[in-house]
N, C-alpha and C positions, 0 to 999 in steps of 0.2 A: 883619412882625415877629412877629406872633404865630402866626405858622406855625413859625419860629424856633425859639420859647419853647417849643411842642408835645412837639420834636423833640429837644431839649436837658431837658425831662423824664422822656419818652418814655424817653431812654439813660438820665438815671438812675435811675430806676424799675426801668430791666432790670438793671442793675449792682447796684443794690443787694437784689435777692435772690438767697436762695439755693439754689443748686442741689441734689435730693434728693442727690447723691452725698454733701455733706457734712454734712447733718442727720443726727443722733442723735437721740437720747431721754431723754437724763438731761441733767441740766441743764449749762448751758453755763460757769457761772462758779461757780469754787470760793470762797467766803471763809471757809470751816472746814473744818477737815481731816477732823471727824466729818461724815459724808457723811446724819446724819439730824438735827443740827441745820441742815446747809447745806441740806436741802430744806426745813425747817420754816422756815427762813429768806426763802428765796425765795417759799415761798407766802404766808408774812405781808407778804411785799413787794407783792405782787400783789392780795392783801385790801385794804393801805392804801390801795393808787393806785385803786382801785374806792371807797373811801368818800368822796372829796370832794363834799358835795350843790350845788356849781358845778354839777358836769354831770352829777349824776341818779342820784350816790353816796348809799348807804346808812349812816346808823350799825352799822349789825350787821355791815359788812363791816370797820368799825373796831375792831369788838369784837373778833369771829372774829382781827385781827390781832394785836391785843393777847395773845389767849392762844399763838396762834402763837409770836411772840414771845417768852412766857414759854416754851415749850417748849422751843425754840432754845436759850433759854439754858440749862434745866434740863440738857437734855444736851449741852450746851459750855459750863461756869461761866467760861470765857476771852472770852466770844464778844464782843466788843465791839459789835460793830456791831450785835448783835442787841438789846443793853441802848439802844443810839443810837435804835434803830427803836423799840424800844416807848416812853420817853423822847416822840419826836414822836406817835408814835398815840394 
């Protein structure tokens, strides 16, 4: 059975990466149309998930998100989701 289980990880593990043909370099998901609040976005997304001290997060990497965050919305006053993210940070 556990030979199985291996084998049936094994494929999805392969399945679920992906192939250099279809990586780029800019970010993958849009949620503002301004394309330099959407990066300041996504980096304070990535600051936050780094600050939980569960598993070995930092406050400063909550901070760091926080301003993020204000940036984001500085240059998108629409950004909703950006106000949402600083809000929990």
């Amino acid at each position: 059975m556990k030979r199985y289980t291996l084998v049936i990880v094994s494929a999805v593990l392969a399945a679920a990466s992906v192939p250099p043909s279809l990586a780029h370099d800019g970010p993958s998901v849009v949620y503002s149309q301004n394309s330099e609040a959407n990066a300041s976005f996504l980096r304070a997304r990535d600051y936050l998930g780094r600050s939980d001290p569960r598993v070995g997060g930092k406050l400063e990497n909550a901070r760091e998100a926080i301003k993020l965050y204000e940036q984001a919305v500085n240059e998108d006053p629409k950004f909703a989701l950006a106000n949402v993210g600083m809000a929990r940070a």
